[in-house]
C-alpha positions, 0 to 999 in steps of 0.5 A: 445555498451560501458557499460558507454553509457547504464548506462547513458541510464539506468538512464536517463530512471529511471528518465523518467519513474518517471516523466511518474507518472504525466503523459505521457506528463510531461515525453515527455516535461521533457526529455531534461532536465532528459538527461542534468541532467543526463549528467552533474552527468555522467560527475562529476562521471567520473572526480570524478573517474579519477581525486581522489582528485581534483574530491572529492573537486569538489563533495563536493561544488556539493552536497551544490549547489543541497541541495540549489537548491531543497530547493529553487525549493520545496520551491517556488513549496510550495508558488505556490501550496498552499501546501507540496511536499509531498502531491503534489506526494501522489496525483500526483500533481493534476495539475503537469504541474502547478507546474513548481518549484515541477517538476524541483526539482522531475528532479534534485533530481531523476536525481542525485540520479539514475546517481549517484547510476547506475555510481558506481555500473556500472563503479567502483564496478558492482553489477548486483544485486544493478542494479536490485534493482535500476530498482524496486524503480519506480515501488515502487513510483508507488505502494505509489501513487497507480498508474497502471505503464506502462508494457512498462517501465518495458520492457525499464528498463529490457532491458536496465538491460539485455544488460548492463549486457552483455557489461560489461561480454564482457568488464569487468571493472577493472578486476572485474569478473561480475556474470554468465549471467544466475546465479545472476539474478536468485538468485537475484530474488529469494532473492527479492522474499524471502524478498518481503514475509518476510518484512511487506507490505503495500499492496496498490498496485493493482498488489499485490492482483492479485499476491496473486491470481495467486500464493497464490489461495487468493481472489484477488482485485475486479475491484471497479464499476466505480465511486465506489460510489453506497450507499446499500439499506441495511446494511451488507457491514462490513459482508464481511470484510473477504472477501476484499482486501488492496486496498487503498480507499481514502488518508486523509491529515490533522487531523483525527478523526478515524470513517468516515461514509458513511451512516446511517441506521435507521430501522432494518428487523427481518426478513432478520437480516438487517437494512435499512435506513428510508424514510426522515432521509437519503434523501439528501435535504439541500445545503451544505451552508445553512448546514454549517451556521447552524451547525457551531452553535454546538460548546460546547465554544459556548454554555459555552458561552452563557450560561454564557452570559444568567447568567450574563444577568438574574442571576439564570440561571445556579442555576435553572439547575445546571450548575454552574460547567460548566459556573464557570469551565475552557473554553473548546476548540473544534477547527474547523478543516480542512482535505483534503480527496482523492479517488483514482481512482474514483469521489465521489458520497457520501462523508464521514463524520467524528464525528462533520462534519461541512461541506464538500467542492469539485470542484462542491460544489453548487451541494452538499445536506445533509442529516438529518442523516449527510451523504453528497451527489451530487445530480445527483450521481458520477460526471464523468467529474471531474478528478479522483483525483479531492478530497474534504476538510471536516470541522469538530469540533475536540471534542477528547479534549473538549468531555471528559471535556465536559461530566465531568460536568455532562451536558450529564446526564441532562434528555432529558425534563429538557435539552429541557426546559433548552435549550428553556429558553436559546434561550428566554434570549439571544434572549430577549437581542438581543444576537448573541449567540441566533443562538447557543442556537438555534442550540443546540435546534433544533439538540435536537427536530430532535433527539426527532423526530428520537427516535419517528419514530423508536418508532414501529420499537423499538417495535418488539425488541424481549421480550428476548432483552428487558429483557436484555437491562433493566436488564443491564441499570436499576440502570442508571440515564441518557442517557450516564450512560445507553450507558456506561453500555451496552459498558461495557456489551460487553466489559467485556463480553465473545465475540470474535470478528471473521470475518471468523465465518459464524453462522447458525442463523444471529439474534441478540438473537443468537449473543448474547446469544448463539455464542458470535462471530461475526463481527463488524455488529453483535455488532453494530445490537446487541448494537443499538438494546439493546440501543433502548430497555433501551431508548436511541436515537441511530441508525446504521451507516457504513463507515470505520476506518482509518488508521495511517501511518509513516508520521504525518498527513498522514491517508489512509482508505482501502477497508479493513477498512469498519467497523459498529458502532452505534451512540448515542445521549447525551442530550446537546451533539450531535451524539456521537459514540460508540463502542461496538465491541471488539479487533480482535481475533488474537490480543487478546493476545497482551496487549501492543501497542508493541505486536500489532507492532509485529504482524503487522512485521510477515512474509508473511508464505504462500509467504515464503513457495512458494518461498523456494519451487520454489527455491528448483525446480529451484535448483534441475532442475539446477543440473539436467542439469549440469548434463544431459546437458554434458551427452547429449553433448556427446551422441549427439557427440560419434552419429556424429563421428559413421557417419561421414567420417574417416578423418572428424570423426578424426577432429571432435575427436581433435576439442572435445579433445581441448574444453575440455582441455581448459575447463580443463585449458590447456592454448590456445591449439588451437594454438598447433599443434598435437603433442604439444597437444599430449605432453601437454596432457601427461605432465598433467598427473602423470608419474604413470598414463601415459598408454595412451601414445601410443594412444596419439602418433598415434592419433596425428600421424593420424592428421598430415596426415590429415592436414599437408599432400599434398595428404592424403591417406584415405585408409591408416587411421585406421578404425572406432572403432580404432579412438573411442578408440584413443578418449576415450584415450584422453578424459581419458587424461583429466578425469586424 
């Protein structure tokens, strides 16, 4: 088969295997356009080839008409999805058939690209290397969206590799001589593999952790449950960060905050060092909409606001509680924000709640539930006859502007019995009046009264903090005035304290008293245990909570959350302010060192030293097994040859020792000598030899004189040949022709 034809096969086949990411039946249906597309770039690229310039002016125009082209196709896709290319590929487009406009130009760009790129290193400058490159970049599209790429599609992609290879050995292209059959696609494997350990990974794909543990001994990737998407009834997920994979849990589209929680945890067990979560405060109860009406009210603009309304409706207001600097100071902003979040491979059961979350929205939204902790839930667990992709939007107030300011005028610090009279005498003002704002004052009031409760129940669970941590937490928080000065005194206490964060460190006492007043190492659990244990004791409102961190990646609005970003973390509640989180837990060990962000960047570009090692290794052994068998091949060749002439017959041994004399005098570079006759040979033999070195003269002329009674005579006489060992010295004088 002509190299032109499996090249245009090769490409055509990238281009499909694509396509095959959004489905098996996208890829049937999109075939025939894959191969016109395909075509016409093929039949571009050969008149490009054959035709210079005539062919350069035609390709100019070419690359305007596909520029306008996928404009016009991700455009239109754009006003038909309601959203950006790219987020319709990172989620493999949710409903790919429907975005007709997105798949024409997924088509004509792959298409162009992989025709274009498998012409020129195919039928102008061949590079089996490029080639094989060419064949990984599906599988890496693959690994961005985290989707399972069919074995199938790799055997197509090598195979078509393999035999493209082959043609092009047998016809080699414009005199170019291709790379040994066995040689280049060796050493580019190896070099894949040298640099797949040297470059930083993301690590999403699900077959990495299994190549980790095959190769490496790592603890490789757990298949998730099912629906991944069971809650624990105790805490201690973030216990076990070292021993979690990189899997990519959920891809988050829109702004972020970093802190997604999963579930609150509320009453700590001094006896198993855990917490669990308390009856009523985590259940969900209350529909989705009547959560998000009534929390919609938590605004700070709108609290400035009415506050500002009560003072212009009874004056004295701001006076009696010393709120003029908030109601004369500038207007705090806290948007609405929407995020779109993403699980890979699973239907959520729980959904996770950012700081501030308003309200969380998917396909089955009536069967949404809250909780008074703020954790969202289905009612009857994970929804198995959804679509795996079938991701959620959250709505939430983003504060990472309006907080700071907003605990600036000094509303945080106002005592918790003066707020809950302040918030009070608001809602009677405004309500007195007849003012809409009312619903926020309430709002405000009734998030304060749940606290209250909150800290009420925890109040005998509070009571069996150990006399040792009680000392402490007052002895750091004594001297405070208000909830929020106490949280920053005991924030500081750990992070001007002597810890050292260490994921790997197992203590042989799991208490919050050994944490901290002995180890000073542990995980993100220990410090969240140990603040909200110590913040409880000075008085404060605060409970435990579990979920992740989320990660930023090189495209602007693009988050991920790993299996690796489970974290702990504690959540206190300021007067006037809300759940506020907190975070006690100090850097990573390993990242101590690094002061700046671009230190921590250059911790992220270390090799992968263990994949390094493995791979020079196996190179090493692949090398010396290489040299070994050029050098034991050729030994074996000919041990197996010297055994056949010892049995063989006189006239067929004579055959076989000219037929093994002309392979190697070929090999040697002795020009066609099997069209030679015996004696011609005989003479070539000796011209390749120095005048001082041609002692085996006569050998040569009796060995060609034995042949040529042996092909050329009527009726050769057997009787008449020299024995066996005569013909083994004549051979050995012609192969010591050819050593010379």
């Amino acid at each position: 088969m002509k190299p032109l034809y499996l090249a245009w096969s090769l490409s055509a086949a990238l281009t499909a295997i694509v396509m095959s990411l959004y489905g098996d039946f996208l890829a049937f249906t999109s075939l025939p356009a894959v191969m016109v597309v395909c075509t016409l770039c093929f039949l571009l690229c050969r008149f490009v080839d054959r035709h210079r310039l005539l062919g350069t002016l035609l390709l100019i125009p070419s690359f305007f008409l596909l520029g306008f082209l996928l404009r016009l196709f991700l455009t239109a896709g754009s006003q038909q999805t309601g959203m950006g290319f790219r987020e319709w590929m990172l989620t493999r487009g949710e409903d790919a058939g429907f975005s007709i406009m997105y798949v024409c130009g997924l088509i004509l760009g792959a298409g162009f690209f992989f025709s274009i790129t498998v012409y020129y290193f195919t039928m102008v400058q061949y590079r089996i290397s490029f080639l094989a490159l060419l064949g990984l970049m599906p599988c890496v599209l693959y690994a961005k969206v985290i989707a399972d790429i069919d074995n199938v599609c790799l055997l197509i992609i090598a195979a078509l590799e393999i035999l493209l290879h082959i043609s092009v050995r047998r016809a080699p292209i414009k005199g170019l001589k291709p790379f040994s059959f066995l040689g280049a696609p060796l050493c580019f494997v190896f070099m894949v593999l040298l640099l797949s350990a040297a470059i930083p990974k993301e690590n999403d794909a699900r077959y990495y952790d299994r190549f980790e543990t095959l190769f490496l001994g790592e603890t490789g990737a757990d298949t998730p449950d099912e629906d991944y998407s069971h809650l624990s009834d105790y805490s201690g997920n973030a216990d076990f960060f070292s021993e979690m994979t990189s899997r990519r849990l959920y891809n988050i589209q829109g702004t972020s905050g970093r802190y997604y929680k999963r579930q609150n945890f509320d009453l700590y067990d001094f006896d198993q060092d855990r917490w669990a979560p308390a009856p009523g405060w985590n259940e969900p109860v209350t529909p989705i909409n009547d959560w998000r009406s009534t929390h919609l009210s938590l605004s700070f603009s709108s609290l400035q606001e009415a506050m500002r309304h009560a003072e212009r409706l009874e004056p004295g207001f701001a006076e009696k509680y010393g709120l003029e600097g908030l109601i004369n100071g500038p207007d705090l902003v806290d948007p609405v924000t929407s995020t779109r979040i993403q699980p890979i491979g699973f239907t959520p059961a729980y959904y996770l709640a950012s700081p501030s979350s308003i309200a969380v929205f998917s396909t089955d939204a009536e069967s949404i539930l809250a909780s008074p902790s703020g954790t969202y839930q289905n009612k009857g667990g994970a929804k198995p006859d959804l679509p795996y992709y079938a991701g959620y939007s959250e709505t939430f107030f983003h504060r990472q502007a309006s907080l700071p300011g907003w605990i600036q005028t000094g509303i945080a610090d106002m005592p918790m019995d003066i707020s809950d009279d302040m918030l009070s005498d608001l809602y009677q003002i405004l309500h007195r009046h007849h003012s809409r704002l009312d619903l926020t004052a309430k709002a405000f009031a009734d998030q304060q009264s749940d606290a209250g409760q909150y800290r009420k129940d925890m109040e005998e669970n509070t009571a069996c903090i150990s006399q040792k941590l009680q000392e402490l937490a007052l002895g750091l928080t004594g001297e405070c005035r208000s909830d929020r000065e106490k949280a920053a005194a005991l924030l500081n206490y750990f992070e001007e304290g002597d810890f050292i964060y260490d994921v790997e460190y197992k203590p042989r006492d799991t208490s919050p008293e050994y944490f901290l007043f002995t180890s000073r190492r542990g995980s993100c659990s220990d410090y969240a245990s140990a603040y909200v244990l110590l913040a409880r004791a000075a008085g404060l409102t605060v409970r435990y909570a579990e979920g992740f961190l989320a990660e930023g990646t090189s495209w602007e609005d693009f988050y991920v959350i790993r299996n690796t970003g489970a974290h702990a973390w504690p959540e206190v509640y300021l007067p006037n302010t809300g759940w506020v989180n907190v975070e006690p837990t100090v850097g990573r060990e390993e990242t101590k060192h690094f002061s700046d962000e671009l230190g921590r960047h250059l911790l992220k570009l270390l090799p992968d030293g263990s994949l390094v090692r493995l791979v020079i290794f196996a190179g090493f052994l692949i090398g010396l097994l290489f040299v070994l068998l050029r050098l034991l091949l050729p030994l074996a060749a000919e041990l197996i040859f010297r055994i056949r002439i010892c049995f063989a017959p006189l006239d067929a041994c004579a055959i076989l020792i000219y037929r093994h004399l002309l392979k190697k005098a070929e090999n040697k570079g002795l020009h066609n000598p099997q069209a030679m006759t015996p004696r011609e040979f005989a003479d070539a033999l000796m011209e390749m030899q120095r005048p001082s070195d041609r002692d085996t003269a006569p050998e040569l002329g009796l060995l060609s004189h034995i042949l040529e009674l042996i092909l050329y005579a009527p009726a050769p006489d057997i009787s008449s040949l020299p024995d066996r060992k005569t013909l083994i010295r004549l051979y050995q004088a012609g192969a010591k022709a050819l050593r010379k």
